[in-house]
KOLLUMDREN-896042 format. One record per residue (C-alpha): residue number from 0; chain; x, y, z. Coordinates in pm, 1 decimal. Layout:
REM KOLLUMDREN-896042
<i->NUM | ch->A | xx->X | yy->Y | zz->Z>
...
REM end
This chain:
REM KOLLUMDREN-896042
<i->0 | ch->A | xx->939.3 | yy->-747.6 | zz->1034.9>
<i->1 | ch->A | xx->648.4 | yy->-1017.2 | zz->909.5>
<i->2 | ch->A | xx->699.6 | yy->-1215.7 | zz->593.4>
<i->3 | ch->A | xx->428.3 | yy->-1357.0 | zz->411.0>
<i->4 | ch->A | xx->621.3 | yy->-1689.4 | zz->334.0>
<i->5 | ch->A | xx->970.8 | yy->-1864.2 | zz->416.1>
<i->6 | ch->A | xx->1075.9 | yy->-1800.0 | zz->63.9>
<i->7 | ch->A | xx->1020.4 | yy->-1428.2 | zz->89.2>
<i->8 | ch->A | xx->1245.6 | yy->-1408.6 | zz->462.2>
<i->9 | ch->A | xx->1495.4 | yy->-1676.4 | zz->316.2>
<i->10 | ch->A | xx->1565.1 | yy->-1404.5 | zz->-18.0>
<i->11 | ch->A | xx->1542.2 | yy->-1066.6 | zz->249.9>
<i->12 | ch->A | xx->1798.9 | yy->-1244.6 | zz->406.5>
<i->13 | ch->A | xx->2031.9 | yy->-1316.4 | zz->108.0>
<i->14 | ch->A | xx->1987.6 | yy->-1015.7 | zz->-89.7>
<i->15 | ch->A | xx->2069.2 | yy->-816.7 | zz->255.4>
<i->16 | ch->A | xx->2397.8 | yy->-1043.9 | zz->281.3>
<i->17 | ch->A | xx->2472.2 | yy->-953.0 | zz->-99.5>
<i->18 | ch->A | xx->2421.8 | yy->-561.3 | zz->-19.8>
<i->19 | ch->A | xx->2627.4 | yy->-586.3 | zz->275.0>
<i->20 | ch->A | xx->2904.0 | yy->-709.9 | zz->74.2>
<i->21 | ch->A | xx->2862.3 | yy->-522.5 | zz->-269.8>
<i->22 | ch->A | xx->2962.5 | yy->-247.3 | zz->-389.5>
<i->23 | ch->A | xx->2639.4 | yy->-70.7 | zz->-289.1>
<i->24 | ch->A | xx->2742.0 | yy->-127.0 | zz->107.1>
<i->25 | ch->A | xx->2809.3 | yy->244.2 | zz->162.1>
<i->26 | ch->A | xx->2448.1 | yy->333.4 | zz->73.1>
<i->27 | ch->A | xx->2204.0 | yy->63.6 | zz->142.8>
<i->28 | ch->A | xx->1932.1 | yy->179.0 | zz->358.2>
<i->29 | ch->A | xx->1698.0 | yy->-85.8 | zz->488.0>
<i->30 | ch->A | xx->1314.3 | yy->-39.6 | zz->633.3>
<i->31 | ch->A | xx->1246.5 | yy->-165.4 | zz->972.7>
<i->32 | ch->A | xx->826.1 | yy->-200.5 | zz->866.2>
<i->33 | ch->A | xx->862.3 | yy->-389.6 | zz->509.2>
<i->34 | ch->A | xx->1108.6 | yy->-637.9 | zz->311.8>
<i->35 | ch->A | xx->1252.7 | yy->-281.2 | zz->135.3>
<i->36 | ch->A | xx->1649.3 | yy->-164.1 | zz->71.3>
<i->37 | ch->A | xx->1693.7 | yy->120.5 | zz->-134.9>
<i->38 | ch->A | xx->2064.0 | yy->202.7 | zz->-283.4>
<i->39 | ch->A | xx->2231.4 | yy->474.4 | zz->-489.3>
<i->40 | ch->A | xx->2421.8 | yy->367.3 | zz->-779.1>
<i->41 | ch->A | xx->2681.1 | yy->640.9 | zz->-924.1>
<i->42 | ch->A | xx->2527.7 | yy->902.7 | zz->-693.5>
<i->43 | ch->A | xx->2270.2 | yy->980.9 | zz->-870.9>
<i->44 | ch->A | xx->2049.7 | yy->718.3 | zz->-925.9>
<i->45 | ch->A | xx->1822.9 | yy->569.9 | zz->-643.9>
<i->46 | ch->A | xx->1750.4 | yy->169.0 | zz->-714.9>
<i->47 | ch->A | xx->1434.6 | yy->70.4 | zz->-478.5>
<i->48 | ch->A | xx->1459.6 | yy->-313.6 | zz->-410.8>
<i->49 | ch->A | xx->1112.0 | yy->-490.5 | zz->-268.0>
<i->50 | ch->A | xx->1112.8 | yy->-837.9 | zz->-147.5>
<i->51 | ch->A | xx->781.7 | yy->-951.3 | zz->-243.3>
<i->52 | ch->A | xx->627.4 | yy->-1316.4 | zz->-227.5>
<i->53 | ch->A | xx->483.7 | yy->-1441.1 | zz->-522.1>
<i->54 | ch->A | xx->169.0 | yy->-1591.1 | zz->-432.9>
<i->55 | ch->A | xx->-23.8 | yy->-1638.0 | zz->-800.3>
<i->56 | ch->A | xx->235.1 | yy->-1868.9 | zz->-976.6>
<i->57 | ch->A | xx->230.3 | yy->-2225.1 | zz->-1174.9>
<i->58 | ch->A | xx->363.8 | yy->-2449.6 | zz->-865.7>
<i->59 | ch->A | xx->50.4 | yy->-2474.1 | zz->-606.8>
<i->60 | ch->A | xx->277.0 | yy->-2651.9 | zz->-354.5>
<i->61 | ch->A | xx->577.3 | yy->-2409.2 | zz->-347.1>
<i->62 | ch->A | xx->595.3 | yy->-2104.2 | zz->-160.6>
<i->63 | ch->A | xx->818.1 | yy->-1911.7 | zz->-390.0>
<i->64 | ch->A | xx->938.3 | yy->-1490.1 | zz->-347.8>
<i->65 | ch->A | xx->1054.4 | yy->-1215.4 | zz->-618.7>
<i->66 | ch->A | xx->1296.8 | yy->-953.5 | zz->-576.3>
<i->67 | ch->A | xx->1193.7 | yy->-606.3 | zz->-784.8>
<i->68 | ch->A | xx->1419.5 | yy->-357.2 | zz->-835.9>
<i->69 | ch->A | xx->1301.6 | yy->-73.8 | zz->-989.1>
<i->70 | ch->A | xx->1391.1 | yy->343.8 | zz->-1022.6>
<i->71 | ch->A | xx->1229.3 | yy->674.1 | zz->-1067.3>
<i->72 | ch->A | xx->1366.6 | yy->758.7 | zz->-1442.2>
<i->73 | ch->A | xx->1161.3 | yy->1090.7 | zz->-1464.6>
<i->74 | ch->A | xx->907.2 | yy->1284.1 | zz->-1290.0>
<i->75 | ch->A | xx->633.4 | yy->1525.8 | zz->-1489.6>
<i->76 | ch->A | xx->699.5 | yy->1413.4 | zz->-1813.6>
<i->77 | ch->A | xx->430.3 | yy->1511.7 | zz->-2102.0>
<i->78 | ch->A | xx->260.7 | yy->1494.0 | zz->-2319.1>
<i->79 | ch->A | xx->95.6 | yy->1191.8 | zz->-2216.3>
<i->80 | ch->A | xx->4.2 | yy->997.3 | zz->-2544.1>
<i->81 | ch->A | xx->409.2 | yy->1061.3 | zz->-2658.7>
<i->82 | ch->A | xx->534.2 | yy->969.5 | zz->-2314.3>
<i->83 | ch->A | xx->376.2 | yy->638.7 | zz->-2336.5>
<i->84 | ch->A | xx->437.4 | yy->560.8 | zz->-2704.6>
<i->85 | ch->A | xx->768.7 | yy->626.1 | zz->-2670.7>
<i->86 | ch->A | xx->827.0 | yy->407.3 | zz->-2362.2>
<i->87 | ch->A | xx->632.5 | yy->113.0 | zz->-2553.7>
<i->88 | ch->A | xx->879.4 | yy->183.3 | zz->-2828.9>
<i->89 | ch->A | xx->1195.3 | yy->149.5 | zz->-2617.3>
<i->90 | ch->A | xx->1044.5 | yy->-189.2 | zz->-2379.7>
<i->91 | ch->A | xx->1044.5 | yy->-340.4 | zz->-2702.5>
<i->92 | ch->A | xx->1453.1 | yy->-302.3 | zz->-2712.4>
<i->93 | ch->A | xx->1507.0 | yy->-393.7 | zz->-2350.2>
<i->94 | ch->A | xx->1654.7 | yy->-736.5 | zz->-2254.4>
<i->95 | ch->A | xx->1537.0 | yy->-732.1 | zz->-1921.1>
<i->96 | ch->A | xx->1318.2 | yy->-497.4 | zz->-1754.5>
<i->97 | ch->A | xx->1033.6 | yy->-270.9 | zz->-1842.5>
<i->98 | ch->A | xx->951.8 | yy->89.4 | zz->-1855.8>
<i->99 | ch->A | xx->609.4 | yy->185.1 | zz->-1601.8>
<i->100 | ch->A | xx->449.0 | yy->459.3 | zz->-1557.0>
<i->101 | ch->A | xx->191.8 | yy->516.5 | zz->-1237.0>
<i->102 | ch->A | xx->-120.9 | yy->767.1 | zz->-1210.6>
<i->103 | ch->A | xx->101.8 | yy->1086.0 | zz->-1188.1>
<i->104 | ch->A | xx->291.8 | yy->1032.9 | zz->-1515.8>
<i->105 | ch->A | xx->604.9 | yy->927.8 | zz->-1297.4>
<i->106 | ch->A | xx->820.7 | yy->707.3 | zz->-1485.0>
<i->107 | ch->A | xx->1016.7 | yy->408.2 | zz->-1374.1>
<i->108 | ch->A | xx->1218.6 | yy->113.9 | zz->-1525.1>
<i->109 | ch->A | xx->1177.4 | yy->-199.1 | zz->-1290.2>
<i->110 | ch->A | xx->1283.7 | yy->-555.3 | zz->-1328.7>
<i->111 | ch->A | xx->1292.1 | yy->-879.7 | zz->-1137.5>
<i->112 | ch->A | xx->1419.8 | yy->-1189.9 | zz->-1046.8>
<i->113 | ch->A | xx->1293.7 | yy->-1495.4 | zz->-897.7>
<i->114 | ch->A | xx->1455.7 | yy->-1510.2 | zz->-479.7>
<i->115 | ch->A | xx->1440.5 | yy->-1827.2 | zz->-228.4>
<i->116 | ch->A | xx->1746.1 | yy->-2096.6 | zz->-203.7>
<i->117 | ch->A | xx->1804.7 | yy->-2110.4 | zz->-582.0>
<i->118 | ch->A | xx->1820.8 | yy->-1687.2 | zz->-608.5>
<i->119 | ch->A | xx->2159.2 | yy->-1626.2 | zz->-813.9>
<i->120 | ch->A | xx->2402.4 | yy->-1320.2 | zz->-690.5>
<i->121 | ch->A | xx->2530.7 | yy->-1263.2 | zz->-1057.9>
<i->122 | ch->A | xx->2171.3 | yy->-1239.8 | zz->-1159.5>
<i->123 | ch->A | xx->2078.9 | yy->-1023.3 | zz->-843.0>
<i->124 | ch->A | xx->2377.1 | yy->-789.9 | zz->-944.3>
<i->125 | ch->A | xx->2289.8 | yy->-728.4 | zz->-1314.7>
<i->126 | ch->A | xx->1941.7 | yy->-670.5 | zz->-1240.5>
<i->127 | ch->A | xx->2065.2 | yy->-377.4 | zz->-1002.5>
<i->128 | ch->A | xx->2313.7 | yy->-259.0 | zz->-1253.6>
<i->129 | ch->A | xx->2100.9 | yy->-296.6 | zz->-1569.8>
<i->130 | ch->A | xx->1826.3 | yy->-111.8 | zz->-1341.4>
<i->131 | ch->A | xx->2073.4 | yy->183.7 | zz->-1281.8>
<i->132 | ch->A | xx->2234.5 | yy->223.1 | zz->-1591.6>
<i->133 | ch->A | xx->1923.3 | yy->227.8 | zz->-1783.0>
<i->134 | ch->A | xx->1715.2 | yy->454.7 | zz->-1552.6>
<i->135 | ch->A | xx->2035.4 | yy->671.2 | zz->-1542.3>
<i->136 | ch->A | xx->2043.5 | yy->693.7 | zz->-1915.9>
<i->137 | ch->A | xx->1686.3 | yy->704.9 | zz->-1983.2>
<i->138 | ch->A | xx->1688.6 | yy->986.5 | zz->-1745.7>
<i->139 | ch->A | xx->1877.2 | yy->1242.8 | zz->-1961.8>
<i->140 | ch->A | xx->1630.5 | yy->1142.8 | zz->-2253.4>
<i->141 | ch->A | xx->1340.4 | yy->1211.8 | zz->-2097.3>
<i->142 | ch->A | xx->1409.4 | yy->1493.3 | zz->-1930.2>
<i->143 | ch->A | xx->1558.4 | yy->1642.2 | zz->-2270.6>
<i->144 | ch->A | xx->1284.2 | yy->1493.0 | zz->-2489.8>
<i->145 | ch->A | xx->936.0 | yy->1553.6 | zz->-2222.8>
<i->146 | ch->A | xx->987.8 | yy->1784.3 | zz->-2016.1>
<i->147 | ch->A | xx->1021.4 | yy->1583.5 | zz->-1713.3>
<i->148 | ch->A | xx->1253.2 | yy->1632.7 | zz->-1384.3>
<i->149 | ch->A | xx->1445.2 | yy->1402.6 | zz->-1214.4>
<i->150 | ch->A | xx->1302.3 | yy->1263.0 | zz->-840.7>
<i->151 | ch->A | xx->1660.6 | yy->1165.5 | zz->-684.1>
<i->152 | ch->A | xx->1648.9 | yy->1478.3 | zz->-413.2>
<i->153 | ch->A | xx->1245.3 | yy->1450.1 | zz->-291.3>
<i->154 | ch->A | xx->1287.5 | yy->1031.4 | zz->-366.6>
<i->155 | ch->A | xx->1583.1 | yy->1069.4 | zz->-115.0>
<i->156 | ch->A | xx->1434.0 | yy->1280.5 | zz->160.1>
<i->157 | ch->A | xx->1107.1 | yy->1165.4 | zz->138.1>
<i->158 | ch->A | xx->1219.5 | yy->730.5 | zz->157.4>
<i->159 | ch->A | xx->1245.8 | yy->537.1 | zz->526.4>
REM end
């Protein structure tokens, strides 16, 4: 696998350590191509974790890396204009984290943390739980409120 920095293989490294030893160690999956683990938290949820460097930041001389975590909360939600007002409603309440949405109306809830040497494992932790619980959650609403479906089974077969 290539990293783009030393920051980025230094968090891979630690967040695979944390995985290994968490309580998501029965279902982390890791890529062999890309800094990428997926997990399931309570079954039925699917967490996506990227290791990405972060290589337009305020510190010119650093090479720094992020860790987003982020899950499919509904797929084929509509319509459109009450989908997305709704979601800007709710970011608004979050503490951490964001709703997105991509070009097929799929939406996610994502959030990060900074990695390298100074990367905390509480942090890591509750931005995997807060990413699970609220995607979980937010799934029943959306499906309920827009139509949508949840991804879980194709996000599953289709991953790795």
């Amino acid at each position: 696998m290539k990293f783009a920095n030393g920051a980025q293989e230094l968090t891979y490294g630690r967040v695979q350590d944390y995985l290994n030893g968490s309580s998501f160690k029965q279902t982390v999956r890791a890529s062999d191509q890309q800094p990428y683990f997926d997990v399931l938290y309570q079954d039925t949820t699917l967490i996506e974790l990227y290791i990405l460097p972060w290589e337009t930041h305020p510190y010119p001389d650093r090479e720094l890396a992020i860790v987003r975590a982020s899950s499919c909360v509904a797929i084929g939600c509509g319509p459109e204009f009450d989908v997305l007002r709704f979601l800007l409603d709710e970011n608004r309440k979050m503490r951490f984290g964001s709703f997105q949405t991509d070009e097929a109306g799929t939406v996610f809830f994502a959030n990060r943390i900074l990695g390298g040497k100074h990367m905390d494992t509480t942090e890591l932790e509750v931005c995997l739980l807060s990413v699970g619980a609220i995607a979980s959650h937010y799934s029943d609403i959306m499906i309920d409120k827009f139509d949508g479906h949840r991804a879980l089974n194709s996000t599953l077969t289709s991953k790795l």
